[in-house]
C-alpha positions in Angstrom: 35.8 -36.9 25.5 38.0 -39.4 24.9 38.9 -38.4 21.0 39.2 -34.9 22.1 41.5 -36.2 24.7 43.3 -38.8 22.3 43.5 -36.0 19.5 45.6 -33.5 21.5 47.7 -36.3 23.0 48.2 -37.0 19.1 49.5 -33.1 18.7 46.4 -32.5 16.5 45.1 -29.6 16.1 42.0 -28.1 17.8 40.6 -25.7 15.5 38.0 -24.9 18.2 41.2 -23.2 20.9 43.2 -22.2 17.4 40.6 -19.8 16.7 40.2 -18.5 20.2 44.0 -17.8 20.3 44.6 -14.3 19.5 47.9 -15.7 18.6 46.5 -17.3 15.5 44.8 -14.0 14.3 48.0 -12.4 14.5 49.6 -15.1 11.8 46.6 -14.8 9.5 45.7 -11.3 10.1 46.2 -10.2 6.7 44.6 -12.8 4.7 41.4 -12.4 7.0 41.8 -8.6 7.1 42.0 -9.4 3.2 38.9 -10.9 3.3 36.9 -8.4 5.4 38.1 -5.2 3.2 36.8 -7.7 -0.1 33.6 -8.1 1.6 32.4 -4.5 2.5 34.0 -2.8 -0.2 32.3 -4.9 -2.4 28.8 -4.6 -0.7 29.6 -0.7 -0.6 30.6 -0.6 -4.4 29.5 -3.3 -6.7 32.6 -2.2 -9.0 35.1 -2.9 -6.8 35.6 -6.5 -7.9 35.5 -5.9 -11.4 37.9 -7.7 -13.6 39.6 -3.7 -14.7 39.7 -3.3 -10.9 41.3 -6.0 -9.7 43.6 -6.0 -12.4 44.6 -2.7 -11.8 45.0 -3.4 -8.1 47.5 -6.4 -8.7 49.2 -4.7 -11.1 49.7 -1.8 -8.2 50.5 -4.4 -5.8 53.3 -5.7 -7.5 56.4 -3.0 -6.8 55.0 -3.4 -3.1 55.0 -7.3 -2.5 58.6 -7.1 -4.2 59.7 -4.5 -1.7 58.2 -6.5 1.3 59.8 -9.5 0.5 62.8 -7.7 0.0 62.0 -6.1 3.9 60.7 -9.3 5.5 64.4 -10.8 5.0 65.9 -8.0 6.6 63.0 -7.7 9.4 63.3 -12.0 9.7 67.5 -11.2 11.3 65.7 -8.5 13.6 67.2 -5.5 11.0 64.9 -3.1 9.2 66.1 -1.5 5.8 65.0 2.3 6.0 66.3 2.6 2.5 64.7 0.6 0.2 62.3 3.5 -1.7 65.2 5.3 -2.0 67.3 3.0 -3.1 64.6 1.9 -5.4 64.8 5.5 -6.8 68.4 5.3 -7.4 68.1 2.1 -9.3 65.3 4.0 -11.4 67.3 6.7 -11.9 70.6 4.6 -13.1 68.1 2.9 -15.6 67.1 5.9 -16.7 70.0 7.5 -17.3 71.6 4.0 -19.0 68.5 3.8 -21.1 68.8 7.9 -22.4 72.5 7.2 -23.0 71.3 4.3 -25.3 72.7 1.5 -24.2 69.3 -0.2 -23.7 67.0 -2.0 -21.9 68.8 -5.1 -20.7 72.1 -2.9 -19.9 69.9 -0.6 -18.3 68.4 -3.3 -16.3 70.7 -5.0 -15.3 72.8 -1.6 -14.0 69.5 -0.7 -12.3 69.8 -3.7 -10.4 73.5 -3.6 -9.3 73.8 -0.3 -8.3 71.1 -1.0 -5.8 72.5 -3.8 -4.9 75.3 -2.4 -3.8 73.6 -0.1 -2.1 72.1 -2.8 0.2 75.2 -4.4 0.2 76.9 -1.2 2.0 74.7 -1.1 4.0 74.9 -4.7 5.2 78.7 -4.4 5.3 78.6 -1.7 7.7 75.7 -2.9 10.2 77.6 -6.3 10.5 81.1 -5.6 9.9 81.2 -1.9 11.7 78.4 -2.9 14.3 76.4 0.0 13.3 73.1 -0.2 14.4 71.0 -0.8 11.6 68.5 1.5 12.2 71.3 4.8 11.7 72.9 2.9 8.7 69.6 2.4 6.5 68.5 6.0 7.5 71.8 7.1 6.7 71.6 5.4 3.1 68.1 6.6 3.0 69.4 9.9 2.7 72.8 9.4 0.3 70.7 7.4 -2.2 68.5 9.6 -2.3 71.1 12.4 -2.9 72.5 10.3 -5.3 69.6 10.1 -7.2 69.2 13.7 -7.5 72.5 14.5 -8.6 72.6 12.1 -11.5 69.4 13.2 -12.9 70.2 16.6 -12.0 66.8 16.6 -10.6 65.3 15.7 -14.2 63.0 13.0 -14.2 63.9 11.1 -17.8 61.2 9.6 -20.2 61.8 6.1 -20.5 59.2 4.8 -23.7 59.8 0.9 -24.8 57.6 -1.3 -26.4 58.7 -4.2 -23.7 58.4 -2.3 -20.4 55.4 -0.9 -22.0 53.6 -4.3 -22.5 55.3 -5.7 -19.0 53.2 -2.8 -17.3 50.0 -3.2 -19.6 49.5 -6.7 -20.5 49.3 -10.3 -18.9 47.5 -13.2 -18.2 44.0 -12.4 -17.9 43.8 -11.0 -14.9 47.1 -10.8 -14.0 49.5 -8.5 -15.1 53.3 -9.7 -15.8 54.6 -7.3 -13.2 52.3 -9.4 -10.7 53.2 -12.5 -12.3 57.3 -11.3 -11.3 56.0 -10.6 -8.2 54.4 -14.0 -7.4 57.6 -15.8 -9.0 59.7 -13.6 -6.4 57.3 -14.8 -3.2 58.1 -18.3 -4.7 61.6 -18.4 -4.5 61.9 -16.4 -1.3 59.2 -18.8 0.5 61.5 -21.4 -1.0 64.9 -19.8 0.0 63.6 -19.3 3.6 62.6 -22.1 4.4 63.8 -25.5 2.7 67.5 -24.0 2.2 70.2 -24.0 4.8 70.6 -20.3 4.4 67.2 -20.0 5.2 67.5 -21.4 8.5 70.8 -20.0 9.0 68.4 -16.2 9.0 66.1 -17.3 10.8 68.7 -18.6 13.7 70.7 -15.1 13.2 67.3 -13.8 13.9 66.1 -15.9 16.8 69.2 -15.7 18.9 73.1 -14.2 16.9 75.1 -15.3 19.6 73.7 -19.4 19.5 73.8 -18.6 15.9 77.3 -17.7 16.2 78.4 -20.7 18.9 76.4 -23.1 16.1 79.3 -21.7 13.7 76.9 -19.8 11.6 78.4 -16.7 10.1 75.8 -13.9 11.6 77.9 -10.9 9.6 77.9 -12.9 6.3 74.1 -13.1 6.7 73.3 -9.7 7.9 75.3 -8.5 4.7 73.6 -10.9 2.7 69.9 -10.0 3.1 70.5 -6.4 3.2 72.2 -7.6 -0.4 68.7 -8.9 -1.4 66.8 -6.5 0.1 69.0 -4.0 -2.3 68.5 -6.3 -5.4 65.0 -6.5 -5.1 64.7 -2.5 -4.5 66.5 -2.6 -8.3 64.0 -5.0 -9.6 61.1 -2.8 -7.9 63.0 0.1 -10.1 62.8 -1.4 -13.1 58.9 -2.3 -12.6 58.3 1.1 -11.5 59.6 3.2 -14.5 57.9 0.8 -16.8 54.6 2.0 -14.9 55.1 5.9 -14.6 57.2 5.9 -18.6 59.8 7.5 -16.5 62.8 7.7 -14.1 61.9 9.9 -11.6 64.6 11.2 -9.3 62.1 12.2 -6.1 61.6 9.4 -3.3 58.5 8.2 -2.5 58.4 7.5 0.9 55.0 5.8 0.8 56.8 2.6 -0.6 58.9 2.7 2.4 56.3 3.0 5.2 54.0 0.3 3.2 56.8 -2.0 2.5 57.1 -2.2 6.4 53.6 -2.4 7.2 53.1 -5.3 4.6 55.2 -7.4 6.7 54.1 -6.0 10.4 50.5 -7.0 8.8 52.1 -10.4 7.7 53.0 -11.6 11.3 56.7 -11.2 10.6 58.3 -10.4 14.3 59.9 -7.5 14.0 62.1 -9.2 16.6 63.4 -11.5 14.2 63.8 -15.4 14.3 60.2 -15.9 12.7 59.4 -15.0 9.4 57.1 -15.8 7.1 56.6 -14.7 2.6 52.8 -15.4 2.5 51.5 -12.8 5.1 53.9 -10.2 3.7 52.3 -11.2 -0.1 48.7 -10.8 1.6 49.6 -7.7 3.6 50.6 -6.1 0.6 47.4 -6.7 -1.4 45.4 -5.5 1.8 47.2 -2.3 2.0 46.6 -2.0 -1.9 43.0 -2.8 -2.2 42.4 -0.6 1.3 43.7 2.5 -0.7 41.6 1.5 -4.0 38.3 0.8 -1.9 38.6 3.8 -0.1 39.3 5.9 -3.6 36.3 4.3 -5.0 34.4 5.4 -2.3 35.0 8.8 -2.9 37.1 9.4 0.1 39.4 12.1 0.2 43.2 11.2 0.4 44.2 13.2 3.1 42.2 10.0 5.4 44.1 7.4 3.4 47.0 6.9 5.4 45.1 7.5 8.5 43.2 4.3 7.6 46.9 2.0 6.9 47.9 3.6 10.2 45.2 2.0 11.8 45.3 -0.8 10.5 49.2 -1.4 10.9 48.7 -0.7 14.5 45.9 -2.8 15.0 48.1 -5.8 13.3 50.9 -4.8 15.9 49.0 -5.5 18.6 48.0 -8.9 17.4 51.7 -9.2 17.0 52.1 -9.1 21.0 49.8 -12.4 20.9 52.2 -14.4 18.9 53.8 -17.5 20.7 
């Protein structure tokens, strides 16, 4: 009794109450959710955790973790980007139509990148300058980008074939294809940027409170624009990872991207209340959502229950949310 007494006076931790705090599930509920779907998909279907499998699942994963980091900064200032898949789509299509105009790949990418970056940087520009609330802002860009999109393609999709995108989507290390490898390089530097720079802390405080923020002297409208700037930047780098998958620049939206981008982080234990954030759970939430939809397909079951089963899920993670101290 008296260690137990002398370790909490210490502030160490007592895994034995940590584990009965609902409040801790809610932080690792995607790792362990992780964990769970491995388990009984792989009891259910020996091929689940094949090396092709789980190669084809990261390799999946990738566009998504990109896009949720992308989200979790903008969810970490208590925004929400409703645009990202389409501005992802506008990026594609920009490459697209760089790359059939021949000025090639690195032109192409790096056009695919600004042009959705500016579209995230509109769209932080207006929530923090024109104190638009973000939600009409993003849904409003949600639907120019995506107009955009179609009326540069003409509604065409264009066939993008190159020897480097094609190995970037095909090839890797072992297990791990190079679009996963981007994606863990991206976690990286956004764990890094979040939390051991002073922008980083400067979100976070935006987040937690804008007007202490503010009376702290912290710029709350340079920030807002700023992550809805990364947010857009990433969507262009998701772009660029998702024509080299498909071989093509399609101009039509998929809103799937969108709705799992925001459930990765929900099932990361990012508060969608902003001033706590986090780049691991959104990386893990990603890879649940990803190997839920492959177990389920290797199962045999139809995809009309598929997003039945995310809904669940995301739900069940939002309530764990409430837990959260």
């Amino acid at each position: 009794m008296t260690n137990t007494t002398t370790l909490r006076a210490s502030g160490g931790p007592n895994w034995s109450h940590r584990l009965k705090d609902a409040g801790f599930w809610a932080e690792w509920a995607a790792l362990v959710g992780l964990l769970v779907l491995v388990i009984v998909f792989q009891a259910l279907n020996p091929t689940f955790l094949s090396p092709g499998n789980i190669a084809s699942m990261l390799v999946a994963a990738a566009i998504l973790v990109i896009l949720a980091v992308g989200q979790t900064f903008v969810i970490a200032t208590a925004g929400i980007d409703l645009s990202i898949a389409s501005v992802m789509t506008l990026g594609a299509v920009v490459f697209g139509q760089m790359y059939q105009a021949g000025l090639g790949l690195g032109v192409a990418s790096l056009m695919a990148v600004v042009s959705a970056g500016a579209a995230g940087a509109v769209n932080g520009v207006i929530v923090a300058r024109g104190k638009i609330t973000d939600f009409i802002v993003t849904l409003g860009m949600l639907s120019a980008a995506s107009g955009l999109a179609l009326i540069l393609s003409d509604g065409k999709p264009v066939t993008v074939i190159d020897p480097l995108l094609l190995r970037l989507s095909t090839t890797g290390i072992g297990i791990f294809g190079w679009s996963f490898v981007i994606a863990i390089v991206v976690a990286v530097v956004a764990h890094v940027v979040l939390f051991h720079t002073r922008f980083g802390t400067h979100l976070l405080a935006t987040g937690g409170s804008p007007e202490s923020a503010t009376a702290m002297g912290i710029s709350t409208a340079r920030i807002k624009i700023a992550v809805y700037l990364i947010s857009g930047l990433l969507a262009g780098l998701g772009a660029i990872l998702l024509v080299g998958r498909i071989g093509a620049a399609e101009p039509a939206a998929n809103t799937a991207f969108l709705l799992n981008s925001v459930a990765a982080v929900v099932l990361g234990g990012v508060s969608l209340f902003g001033g706590r954030g986090t780049i691991v759970g959104p990386f893990f939430g990603a890879l649940l959502l990803i190997a839920l939809v492959n177990g389920l397909t290797l199962l045999g079951v139809s995809q009309f229950y598929q997003p039945l089963a995310v809904g669940i899920v995301v739900v069940l993670a939002a309530l764990l949310m409430r837990f959260q101290k």
